[in-house]
DSSP file (Angstrom, degrees, kcal/mol; ACC not computed):
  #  RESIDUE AA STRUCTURE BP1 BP2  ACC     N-H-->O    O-->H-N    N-H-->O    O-->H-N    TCO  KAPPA ALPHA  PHI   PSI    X-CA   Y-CA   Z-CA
    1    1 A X              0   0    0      0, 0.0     2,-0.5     0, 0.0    77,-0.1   0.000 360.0 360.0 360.0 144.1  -10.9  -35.8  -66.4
    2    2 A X        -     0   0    0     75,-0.4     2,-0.2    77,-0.0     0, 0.0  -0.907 360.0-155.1-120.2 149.9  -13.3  -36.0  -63.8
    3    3 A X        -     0   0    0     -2,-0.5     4,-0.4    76,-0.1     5,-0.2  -0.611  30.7-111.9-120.1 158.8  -16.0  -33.3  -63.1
    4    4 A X  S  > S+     0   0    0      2,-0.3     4,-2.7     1,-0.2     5,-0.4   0.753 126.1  56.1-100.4 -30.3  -18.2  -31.9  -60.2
    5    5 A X  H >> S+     0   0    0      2,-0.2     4,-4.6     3,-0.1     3,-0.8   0.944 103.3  50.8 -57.6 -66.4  -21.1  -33.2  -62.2
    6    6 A X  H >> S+     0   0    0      1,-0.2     3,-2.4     2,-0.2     4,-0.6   0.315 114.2  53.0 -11.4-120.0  -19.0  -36.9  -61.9
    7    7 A X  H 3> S+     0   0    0      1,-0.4     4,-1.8    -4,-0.4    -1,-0.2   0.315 109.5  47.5 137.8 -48.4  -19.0  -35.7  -57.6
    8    8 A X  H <X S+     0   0    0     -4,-2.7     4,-2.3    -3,-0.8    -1,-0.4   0.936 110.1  44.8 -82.0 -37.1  -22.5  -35.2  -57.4
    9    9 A X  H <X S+     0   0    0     -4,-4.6     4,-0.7    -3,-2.4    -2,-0.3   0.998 114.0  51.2 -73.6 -35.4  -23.7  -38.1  -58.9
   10   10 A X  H >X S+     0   0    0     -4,-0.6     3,-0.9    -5,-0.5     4,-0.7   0.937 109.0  54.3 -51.1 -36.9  -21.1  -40.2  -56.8
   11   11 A X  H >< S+     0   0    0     -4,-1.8     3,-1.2     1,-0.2    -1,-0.2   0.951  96.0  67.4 -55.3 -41.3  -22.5  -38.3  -53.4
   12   12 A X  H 3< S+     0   0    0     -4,-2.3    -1,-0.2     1,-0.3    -2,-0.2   0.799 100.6  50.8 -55.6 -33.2  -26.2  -39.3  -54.2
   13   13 A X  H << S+     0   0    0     -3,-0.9    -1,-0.3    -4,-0.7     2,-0.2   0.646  95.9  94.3 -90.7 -13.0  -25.2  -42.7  -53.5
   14   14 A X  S << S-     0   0    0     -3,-1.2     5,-0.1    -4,-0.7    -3,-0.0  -0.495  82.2 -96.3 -90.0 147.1  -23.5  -42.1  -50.2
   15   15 A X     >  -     0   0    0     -2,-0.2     4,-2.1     3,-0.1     5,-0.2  -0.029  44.0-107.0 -58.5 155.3  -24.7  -42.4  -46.6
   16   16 A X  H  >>S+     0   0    0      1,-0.2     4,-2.2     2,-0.2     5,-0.6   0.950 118.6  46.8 -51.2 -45.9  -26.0  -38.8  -44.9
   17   17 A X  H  >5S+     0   0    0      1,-0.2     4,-2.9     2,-0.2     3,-0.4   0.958 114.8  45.4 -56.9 -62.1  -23.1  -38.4  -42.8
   18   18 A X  H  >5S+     0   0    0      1,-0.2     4,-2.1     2,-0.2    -1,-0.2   0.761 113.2  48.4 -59.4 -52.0  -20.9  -39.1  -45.4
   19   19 A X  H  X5S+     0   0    0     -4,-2.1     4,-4.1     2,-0.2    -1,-0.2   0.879 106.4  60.4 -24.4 -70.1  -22.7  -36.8  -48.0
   20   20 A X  H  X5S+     0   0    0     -4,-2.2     4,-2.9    -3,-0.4    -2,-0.2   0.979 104.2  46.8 -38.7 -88.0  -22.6  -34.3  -45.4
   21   21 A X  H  <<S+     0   0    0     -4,-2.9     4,-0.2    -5,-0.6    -2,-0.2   0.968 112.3  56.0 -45.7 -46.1  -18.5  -34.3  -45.3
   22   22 A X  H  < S+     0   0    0     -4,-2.1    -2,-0.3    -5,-0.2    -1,-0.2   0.895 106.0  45.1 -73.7 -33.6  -18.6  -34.2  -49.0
   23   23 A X  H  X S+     0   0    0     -4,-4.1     4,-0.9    -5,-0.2     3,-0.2   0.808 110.8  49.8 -57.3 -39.9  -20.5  -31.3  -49.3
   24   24 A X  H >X S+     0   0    0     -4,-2.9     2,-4.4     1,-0.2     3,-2.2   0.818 113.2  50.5 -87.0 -82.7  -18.8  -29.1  -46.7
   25   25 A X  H 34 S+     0   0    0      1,-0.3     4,-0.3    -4,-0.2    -1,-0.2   0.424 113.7  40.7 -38.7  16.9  -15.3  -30.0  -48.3
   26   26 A X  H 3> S+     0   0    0     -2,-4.4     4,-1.1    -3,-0.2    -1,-0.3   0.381 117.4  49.1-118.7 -16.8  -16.1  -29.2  -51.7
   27   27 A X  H <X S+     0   0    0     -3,-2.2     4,-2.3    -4,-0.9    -2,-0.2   0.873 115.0  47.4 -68.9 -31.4  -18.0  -26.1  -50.5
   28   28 A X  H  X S+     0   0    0     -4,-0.8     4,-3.2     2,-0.2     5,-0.3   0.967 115.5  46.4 -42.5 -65.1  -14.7  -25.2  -48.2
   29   29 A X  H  4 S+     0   0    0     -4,-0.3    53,-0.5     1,-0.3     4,-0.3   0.611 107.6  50.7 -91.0 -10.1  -12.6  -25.8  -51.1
   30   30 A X  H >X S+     0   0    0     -4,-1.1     4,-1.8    51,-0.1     3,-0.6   0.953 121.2  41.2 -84.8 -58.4  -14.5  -23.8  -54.0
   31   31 A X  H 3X S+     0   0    0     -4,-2.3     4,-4.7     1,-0.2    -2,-0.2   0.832 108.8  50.0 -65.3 -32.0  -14.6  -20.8  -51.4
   32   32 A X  H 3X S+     0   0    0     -4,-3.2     4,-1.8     1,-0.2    -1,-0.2   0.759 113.5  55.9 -71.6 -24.5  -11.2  -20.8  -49.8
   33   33 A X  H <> S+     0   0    0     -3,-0.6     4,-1.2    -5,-0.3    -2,-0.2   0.893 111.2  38.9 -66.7 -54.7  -10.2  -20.9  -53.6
   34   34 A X  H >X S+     0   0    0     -4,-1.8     3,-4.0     2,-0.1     4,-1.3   0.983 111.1  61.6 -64.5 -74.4  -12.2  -17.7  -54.6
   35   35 A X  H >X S+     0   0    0     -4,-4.7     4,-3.2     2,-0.2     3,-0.7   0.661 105.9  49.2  -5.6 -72.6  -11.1  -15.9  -51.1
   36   36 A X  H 3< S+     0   0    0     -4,-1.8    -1,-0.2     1,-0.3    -2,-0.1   0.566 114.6  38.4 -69.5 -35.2   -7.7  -16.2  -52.3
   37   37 A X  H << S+     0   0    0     -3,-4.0    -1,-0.3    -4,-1.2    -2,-0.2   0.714 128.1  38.5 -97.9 -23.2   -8.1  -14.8  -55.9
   38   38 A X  H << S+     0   0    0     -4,-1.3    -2,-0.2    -3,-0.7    -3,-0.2   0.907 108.4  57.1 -54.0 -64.4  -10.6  -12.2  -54.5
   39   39 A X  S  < S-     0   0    0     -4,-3.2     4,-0.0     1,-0.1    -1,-0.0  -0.511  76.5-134.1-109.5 137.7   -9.3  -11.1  -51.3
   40   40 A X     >  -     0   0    0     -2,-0.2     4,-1.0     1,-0.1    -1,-0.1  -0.200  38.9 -96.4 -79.9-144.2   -5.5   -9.4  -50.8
   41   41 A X  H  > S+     0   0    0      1,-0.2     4,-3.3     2,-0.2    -1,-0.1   0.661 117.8  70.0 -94.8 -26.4   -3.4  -10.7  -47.9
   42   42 A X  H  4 S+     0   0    0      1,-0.2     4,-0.3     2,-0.2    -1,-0.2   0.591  98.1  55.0 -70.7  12.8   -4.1   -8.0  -45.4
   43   43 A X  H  4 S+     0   0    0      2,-0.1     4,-0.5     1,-0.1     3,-0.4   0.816 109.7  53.8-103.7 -48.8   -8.0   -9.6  -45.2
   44   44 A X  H  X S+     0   0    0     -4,-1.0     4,-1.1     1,-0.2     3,-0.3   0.968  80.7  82.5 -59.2 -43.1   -6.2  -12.8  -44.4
   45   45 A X  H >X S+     0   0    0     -4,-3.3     3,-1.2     1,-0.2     4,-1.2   0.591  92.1  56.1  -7.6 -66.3   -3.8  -12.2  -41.4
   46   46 A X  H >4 S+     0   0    0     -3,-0.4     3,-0.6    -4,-0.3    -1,-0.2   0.827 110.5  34.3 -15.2 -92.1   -6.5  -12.6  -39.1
   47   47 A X  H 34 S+     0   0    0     -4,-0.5    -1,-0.3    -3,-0.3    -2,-0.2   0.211 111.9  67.1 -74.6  12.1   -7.9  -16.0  -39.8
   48   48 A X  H << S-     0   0    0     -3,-1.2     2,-0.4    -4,-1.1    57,-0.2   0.867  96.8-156.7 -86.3 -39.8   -4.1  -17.4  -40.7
   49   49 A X    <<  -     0   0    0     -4,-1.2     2,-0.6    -3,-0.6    -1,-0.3  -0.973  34.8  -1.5 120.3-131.8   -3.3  -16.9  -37.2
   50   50 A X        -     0   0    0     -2,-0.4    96,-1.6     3,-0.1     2,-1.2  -0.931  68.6-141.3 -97.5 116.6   -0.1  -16.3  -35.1
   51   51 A X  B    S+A  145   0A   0     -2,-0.6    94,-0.2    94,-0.2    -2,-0.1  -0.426  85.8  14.7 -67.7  97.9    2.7  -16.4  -37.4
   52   52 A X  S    S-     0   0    0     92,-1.3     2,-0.4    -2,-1.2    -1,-0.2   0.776  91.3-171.9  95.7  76.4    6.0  -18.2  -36.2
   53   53 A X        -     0   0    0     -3,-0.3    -1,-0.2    91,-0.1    -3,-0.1  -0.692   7.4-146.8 -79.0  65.3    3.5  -19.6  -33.3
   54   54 A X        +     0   0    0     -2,-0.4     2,-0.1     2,-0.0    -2,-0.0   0.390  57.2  50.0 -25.0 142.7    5.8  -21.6  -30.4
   55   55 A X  S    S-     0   0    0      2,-0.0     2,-0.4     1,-0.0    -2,-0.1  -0.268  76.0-107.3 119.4 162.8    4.7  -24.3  -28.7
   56   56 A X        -     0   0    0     -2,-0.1     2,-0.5    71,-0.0     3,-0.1  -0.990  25.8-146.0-122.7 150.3    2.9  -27.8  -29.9
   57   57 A X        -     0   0    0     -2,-0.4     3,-0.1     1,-0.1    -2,-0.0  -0.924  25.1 -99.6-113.6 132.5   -0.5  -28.4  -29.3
   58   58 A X        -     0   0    0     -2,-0.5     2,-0.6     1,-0.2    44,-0.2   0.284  43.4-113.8 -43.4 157.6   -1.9  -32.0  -28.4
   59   59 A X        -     0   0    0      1,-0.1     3,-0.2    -3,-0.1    -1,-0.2  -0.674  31.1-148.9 -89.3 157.4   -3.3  -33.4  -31.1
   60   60 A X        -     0   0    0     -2,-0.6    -1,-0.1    42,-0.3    41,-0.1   0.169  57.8  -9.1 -96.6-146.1   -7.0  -34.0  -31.1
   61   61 A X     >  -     0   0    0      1,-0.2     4,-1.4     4,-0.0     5,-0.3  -0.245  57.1-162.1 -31.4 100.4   -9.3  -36.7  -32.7
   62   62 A X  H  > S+     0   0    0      2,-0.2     4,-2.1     1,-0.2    -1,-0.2   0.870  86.5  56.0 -87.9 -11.2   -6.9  -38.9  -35.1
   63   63 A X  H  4 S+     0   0    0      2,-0.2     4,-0.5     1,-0.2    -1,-0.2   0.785 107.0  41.4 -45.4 -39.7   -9.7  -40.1  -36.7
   64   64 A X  H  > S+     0   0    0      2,-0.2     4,-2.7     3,-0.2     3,-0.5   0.729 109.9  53.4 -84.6 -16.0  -11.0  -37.3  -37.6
   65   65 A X  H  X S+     0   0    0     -4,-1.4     4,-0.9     2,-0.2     5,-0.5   0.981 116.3  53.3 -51.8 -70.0   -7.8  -35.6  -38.6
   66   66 A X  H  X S+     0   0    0     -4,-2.1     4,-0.7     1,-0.3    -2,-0.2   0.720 106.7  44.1 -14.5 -55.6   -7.9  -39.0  -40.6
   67   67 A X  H  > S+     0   0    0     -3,-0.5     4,-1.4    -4,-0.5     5,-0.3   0.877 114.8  52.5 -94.2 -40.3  -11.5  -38.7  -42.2
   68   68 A X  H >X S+     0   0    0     -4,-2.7     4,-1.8     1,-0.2     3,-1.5   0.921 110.1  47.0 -77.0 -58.5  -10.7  -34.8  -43.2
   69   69 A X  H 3X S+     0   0    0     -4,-0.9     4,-1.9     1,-0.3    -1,-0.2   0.722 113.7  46.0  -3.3 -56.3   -7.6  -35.6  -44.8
   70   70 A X  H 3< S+     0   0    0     -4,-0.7    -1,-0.3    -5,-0.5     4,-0.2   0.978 118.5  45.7 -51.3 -52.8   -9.3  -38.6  -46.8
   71   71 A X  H <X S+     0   0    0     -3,-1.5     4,-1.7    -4,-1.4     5,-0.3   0.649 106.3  55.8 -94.6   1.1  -12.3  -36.2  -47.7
   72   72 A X  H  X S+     0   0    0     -4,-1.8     4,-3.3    -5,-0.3    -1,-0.3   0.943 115.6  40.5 -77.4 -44.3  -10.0  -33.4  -48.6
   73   73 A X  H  < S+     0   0    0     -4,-1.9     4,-0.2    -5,-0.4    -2,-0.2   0.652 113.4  54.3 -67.9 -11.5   -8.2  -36.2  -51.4
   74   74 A X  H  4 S+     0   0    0     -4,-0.2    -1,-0.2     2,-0.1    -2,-0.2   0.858 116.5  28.1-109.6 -23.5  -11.1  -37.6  -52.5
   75   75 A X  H >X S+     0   0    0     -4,-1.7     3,-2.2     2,-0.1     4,-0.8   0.838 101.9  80.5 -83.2 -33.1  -13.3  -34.4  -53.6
   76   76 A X  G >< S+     0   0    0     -4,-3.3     3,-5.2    -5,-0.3     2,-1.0   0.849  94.1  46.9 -39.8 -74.7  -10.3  -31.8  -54.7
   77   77 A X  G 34 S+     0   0    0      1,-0.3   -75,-0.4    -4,-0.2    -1,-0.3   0.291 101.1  66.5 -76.2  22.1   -9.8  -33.4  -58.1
   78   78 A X  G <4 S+     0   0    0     -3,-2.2     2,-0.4    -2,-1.0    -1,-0.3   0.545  99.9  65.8 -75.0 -29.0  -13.9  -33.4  -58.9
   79   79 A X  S << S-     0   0    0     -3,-5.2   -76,-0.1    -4,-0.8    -1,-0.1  -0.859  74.9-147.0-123.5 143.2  -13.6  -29.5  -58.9
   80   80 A X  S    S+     0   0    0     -2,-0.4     2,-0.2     3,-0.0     3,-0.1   0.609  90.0  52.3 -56.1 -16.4  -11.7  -27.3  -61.5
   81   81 A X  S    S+     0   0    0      1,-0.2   -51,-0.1    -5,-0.1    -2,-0.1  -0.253 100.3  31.1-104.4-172.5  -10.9  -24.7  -58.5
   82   82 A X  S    S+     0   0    0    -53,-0.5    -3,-0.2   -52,-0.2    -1,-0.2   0.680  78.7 121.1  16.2  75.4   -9.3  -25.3  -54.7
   83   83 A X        +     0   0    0     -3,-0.1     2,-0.4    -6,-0.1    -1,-0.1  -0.043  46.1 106.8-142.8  23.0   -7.1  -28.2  -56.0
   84   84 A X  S >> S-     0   0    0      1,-0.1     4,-0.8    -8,-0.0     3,-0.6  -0.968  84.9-117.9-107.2 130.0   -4.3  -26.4  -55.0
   85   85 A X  H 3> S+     0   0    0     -2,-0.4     4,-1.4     1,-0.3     5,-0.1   0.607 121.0  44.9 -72.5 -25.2   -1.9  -27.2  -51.8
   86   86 A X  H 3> S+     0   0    0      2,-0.2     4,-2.5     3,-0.2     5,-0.5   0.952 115.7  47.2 -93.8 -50.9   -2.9  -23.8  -50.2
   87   87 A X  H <>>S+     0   0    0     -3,-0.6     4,-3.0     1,-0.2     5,-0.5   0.917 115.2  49.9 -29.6 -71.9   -7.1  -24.3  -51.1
   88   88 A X  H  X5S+     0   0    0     -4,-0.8     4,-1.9     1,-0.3    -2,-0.2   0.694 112.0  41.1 -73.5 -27.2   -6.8  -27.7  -49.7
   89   89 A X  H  X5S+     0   0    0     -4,-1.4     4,-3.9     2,-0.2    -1,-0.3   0.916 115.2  53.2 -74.2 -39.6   -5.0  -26.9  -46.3
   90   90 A X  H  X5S+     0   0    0     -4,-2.5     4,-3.5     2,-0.2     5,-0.3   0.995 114.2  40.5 -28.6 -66.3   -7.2  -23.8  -45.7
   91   91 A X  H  X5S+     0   0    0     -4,-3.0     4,-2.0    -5,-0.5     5,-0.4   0.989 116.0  50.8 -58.3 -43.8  -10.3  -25.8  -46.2
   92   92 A X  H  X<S+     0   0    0     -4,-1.9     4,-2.8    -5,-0.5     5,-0.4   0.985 118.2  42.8 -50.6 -55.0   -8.7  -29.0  -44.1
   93   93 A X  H  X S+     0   0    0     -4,-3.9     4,-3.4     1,-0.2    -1,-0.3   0.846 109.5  53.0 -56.1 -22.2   -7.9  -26.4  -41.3
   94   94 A X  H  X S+     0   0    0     -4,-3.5     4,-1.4     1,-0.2    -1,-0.2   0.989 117.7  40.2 -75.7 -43.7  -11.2  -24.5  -41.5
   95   95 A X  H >X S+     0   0    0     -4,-2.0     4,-1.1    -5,-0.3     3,-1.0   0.907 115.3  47.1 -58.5 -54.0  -13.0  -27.9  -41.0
   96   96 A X  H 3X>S+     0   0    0     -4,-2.8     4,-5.2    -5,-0.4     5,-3.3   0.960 114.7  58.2 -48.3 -49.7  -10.4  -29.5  -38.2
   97   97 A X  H 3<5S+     0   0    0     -4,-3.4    -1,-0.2    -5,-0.4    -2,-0.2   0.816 104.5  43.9 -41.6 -40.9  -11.1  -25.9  -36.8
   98   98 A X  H <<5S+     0   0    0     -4,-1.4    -1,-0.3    -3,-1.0    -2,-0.2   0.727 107.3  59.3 -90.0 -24.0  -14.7  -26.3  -36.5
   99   99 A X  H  <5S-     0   0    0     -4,-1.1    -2,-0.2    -3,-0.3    -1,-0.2   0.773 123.0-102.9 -62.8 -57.2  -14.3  -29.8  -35.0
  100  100 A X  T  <5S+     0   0    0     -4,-5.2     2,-0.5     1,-0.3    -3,-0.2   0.696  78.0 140.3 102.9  38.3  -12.3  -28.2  -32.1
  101  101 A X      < -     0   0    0     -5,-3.3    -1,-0.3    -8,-0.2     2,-0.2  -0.961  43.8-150.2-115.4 120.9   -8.4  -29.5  -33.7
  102  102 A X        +     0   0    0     -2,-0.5     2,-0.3   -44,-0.2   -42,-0.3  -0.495  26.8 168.1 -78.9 156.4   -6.2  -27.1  -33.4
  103  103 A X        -     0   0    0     -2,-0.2     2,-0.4    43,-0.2    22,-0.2  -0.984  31.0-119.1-169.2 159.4   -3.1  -27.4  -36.7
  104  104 A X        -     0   0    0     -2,-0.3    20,-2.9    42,-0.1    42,-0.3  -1.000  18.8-137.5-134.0 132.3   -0.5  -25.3  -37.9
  105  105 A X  E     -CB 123 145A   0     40,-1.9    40,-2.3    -2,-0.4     2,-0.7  -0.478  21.2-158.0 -72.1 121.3   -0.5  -24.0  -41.4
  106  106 A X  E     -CB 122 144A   0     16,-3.5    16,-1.8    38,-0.2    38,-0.2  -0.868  11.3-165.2-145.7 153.8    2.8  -24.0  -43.3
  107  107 A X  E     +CB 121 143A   0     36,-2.1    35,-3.7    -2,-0.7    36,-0.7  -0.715  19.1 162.7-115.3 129.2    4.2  -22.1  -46.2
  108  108 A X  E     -CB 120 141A   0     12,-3.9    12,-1.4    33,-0.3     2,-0.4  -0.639  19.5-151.8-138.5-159.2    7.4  -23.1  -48.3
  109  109 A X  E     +CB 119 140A   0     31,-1.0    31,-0.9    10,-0.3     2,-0.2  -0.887  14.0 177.9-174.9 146.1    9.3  -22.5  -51.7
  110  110 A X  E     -C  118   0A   0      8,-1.8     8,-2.2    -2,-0.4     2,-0.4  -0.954  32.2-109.5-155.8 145.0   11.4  -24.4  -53.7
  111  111 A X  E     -C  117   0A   0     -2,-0.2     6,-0.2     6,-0.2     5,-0.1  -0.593  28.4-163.3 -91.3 129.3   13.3  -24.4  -56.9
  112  112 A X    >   -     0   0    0      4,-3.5     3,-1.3    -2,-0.4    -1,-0.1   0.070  48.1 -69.0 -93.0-162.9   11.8  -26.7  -59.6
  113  113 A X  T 3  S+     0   0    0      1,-0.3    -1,-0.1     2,-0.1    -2,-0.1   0.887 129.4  49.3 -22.7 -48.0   14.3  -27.6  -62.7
  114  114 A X  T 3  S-     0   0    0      2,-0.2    -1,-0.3     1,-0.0    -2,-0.0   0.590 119.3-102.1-100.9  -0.5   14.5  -24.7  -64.3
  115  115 A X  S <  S+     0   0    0     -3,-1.3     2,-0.2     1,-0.4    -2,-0.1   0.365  71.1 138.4 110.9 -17.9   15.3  -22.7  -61.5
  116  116 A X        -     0   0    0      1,-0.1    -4,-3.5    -5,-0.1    -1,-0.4  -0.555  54.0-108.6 -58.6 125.2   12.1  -21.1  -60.8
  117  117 A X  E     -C  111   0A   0     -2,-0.2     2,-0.4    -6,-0.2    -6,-0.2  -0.264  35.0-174.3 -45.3 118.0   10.3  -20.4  -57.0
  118  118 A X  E     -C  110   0A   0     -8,-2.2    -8,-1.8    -2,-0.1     2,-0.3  -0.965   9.4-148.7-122.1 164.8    7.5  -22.6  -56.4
  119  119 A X  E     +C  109   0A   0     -2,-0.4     2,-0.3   -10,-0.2   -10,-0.3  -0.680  18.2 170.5-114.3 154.3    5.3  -22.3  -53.3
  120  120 A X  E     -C  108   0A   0    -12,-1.4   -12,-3.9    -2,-0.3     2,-0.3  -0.903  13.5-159.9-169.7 161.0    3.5  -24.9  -51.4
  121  121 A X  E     +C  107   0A   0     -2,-0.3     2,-0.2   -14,-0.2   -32,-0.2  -0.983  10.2 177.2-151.6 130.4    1.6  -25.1  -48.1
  122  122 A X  E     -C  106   0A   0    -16,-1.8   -16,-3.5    -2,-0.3     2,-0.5  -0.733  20.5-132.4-121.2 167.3    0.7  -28.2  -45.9
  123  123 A X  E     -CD 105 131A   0      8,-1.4     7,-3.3   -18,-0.2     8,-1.4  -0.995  14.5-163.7-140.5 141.5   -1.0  -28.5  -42.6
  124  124 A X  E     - D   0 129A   0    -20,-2.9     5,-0.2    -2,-0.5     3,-0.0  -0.530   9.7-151.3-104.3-177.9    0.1  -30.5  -39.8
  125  125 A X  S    S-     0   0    0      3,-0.6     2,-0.7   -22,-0.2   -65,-0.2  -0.423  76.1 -45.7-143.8  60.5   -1.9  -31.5  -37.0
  126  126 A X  S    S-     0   0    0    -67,-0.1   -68,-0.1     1,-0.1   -69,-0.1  -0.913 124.2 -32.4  77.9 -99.0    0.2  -31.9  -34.2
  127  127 A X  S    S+     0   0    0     -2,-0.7     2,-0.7   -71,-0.1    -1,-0.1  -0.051 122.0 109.6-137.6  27.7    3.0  -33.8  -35.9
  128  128 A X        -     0   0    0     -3,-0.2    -3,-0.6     0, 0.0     2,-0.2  -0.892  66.9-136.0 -74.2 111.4    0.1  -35.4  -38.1
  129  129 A X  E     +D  124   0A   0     -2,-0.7    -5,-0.2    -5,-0.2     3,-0.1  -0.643  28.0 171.0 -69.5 125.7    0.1  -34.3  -41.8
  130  130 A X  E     +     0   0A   0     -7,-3.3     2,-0.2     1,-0.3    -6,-0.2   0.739  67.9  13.3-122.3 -28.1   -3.2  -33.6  -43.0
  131  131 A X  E    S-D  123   0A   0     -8,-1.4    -8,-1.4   -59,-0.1    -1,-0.3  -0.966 112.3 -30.3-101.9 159.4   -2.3  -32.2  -46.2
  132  132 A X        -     0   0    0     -2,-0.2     2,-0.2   -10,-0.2   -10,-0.1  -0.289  69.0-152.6  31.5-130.5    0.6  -32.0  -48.3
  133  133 A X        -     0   0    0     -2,-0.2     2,-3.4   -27,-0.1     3,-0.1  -0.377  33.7 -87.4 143.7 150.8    3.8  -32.1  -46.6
  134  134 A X        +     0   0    0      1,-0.2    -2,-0.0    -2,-0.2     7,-0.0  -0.266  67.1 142.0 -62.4  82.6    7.5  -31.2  -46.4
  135  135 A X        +     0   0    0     -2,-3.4     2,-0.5     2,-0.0    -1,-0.2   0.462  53.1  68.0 -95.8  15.1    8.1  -34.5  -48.3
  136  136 A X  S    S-     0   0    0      3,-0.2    -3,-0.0     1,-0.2     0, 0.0  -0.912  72.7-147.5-123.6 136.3   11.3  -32.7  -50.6
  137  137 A X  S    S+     0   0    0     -2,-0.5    -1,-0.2     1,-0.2    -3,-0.0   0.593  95.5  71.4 -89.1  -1.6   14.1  -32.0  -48.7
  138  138 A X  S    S+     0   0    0      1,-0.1     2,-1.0     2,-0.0    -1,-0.2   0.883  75.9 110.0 -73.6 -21.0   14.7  -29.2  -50.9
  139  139 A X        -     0   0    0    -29,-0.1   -29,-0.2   -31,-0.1    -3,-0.2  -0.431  53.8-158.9 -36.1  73.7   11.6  -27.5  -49.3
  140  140 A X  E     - B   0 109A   0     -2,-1.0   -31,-1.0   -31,-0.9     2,-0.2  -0.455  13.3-136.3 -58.5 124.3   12.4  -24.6  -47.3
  141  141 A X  E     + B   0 108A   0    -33,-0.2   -33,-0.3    -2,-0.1     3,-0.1  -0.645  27.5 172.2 -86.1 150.9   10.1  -23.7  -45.0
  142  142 A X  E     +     0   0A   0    -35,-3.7     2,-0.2     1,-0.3   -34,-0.2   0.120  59.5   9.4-151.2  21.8    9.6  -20.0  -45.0
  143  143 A X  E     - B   0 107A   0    -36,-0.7   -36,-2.1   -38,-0.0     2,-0.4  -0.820  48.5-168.4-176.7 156.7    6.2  -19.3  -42.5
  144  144 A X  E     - B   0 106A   0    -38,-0.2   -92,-1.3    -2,-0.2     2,-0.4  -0.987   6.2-158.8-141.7 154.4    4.0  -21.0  -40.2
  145  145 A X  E      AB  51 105A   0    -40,-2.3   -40,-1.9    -2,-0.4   -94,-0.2  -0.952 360.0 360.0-135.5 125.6    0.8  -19.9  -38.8
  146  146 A X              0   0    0    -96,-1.6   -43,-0.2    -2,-0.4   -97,-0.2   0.062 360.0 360.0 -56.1 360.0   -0.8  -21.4  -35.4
C-alpha cells in the first residue's frame, strides 16, 4: 500500500514545475474530498455549474488536459482520501478551470452484481476524458453539469 509519506519523498526528487503539479493535485484532491463529507449539496450547486448544460465547448490545451489527467492518476492512490471518481473529477475540473479549460462534469449509477446502485462521475473535456468515464455500457448517465 503506498502512502503520502511514499508521495513526498517521490516529489523531492522531481523538477519545480513538476513538484508544483503534484502538490496542487494532492492538495485539490484532500480538499474536494473533505468538502464533500463536510459540506451538504445545496453549498455545492454553485460551483457544479449549469446542470443539463447544451452546447459543446472547444476544447482547450490537449496537453494540458493531458498532463492533469496523468497528475490526477499518479498522486490519488498516495492519499487515503479523494481517491474516489467524484474527488478526482472535482479536483481535475478545479485545476483545468484554473488553466482557462472549460469540462463538463458527469454523474451516473449503475447496478453492480448484487443488485445494488453504485454512483460514479467522470469529466470530459470537450469529447476528451479526463477522468473516469462512461466505459460500462450499463452506466446510465443521470446529470451533467457545465
Amino acid at each position: 500500500m503506498t502512502s503520502p509519506f511514499q508521495l513526498l519523498g517521490r516529489m523531492h526528487r522531481l523538477p519545480s514545475h513538476d513538484k508544483k503539479m503534484a502538490m496542487e493535485t494532492a492538495a485539490l484532491l484532500v480538499f474536494f474530498r473533505l468538502a464533500l463529507f463536510a459540506l451538504p449539496y445545496r453549498s455545492w450547486r454553485r460551483y457544479l455549474g449549469d446542470p443539463w448544460g447544451v452546447g459543446s465547448h472547444p476544447v482547450g490545451n490537449r496537453m494540458m488536459i493531458a498532463g492533469v489527467s496523468q497528475w490526477i492518476q499518479r498522486v490519488s492512490p498516495y492519499l487515503s482520501i479523494g481517491r474516489g471518481c467524484l474527488c478526482k473529477a472535482l479536483a481535475a475540473r478545479a485545476m483545468l478551470k484554473r488553466r482557462g479549460i472549460e469540462t463538463t462534469l458527469f454523474l451516473g449509477v449503475q447496478k453492480d452484481t448484487a443488485g445494488n446502485l453504485c454512483a460514479h462521475a467522470w469529466l470530459m473535456a470537450g469529447n476528451i476524458p479526463v477522468t473516469g468515464g462512461k466505459d460500462n455500457g450499463d452506466l446510465c448517465q443521470v446529470a451533467q453539469f457545465r
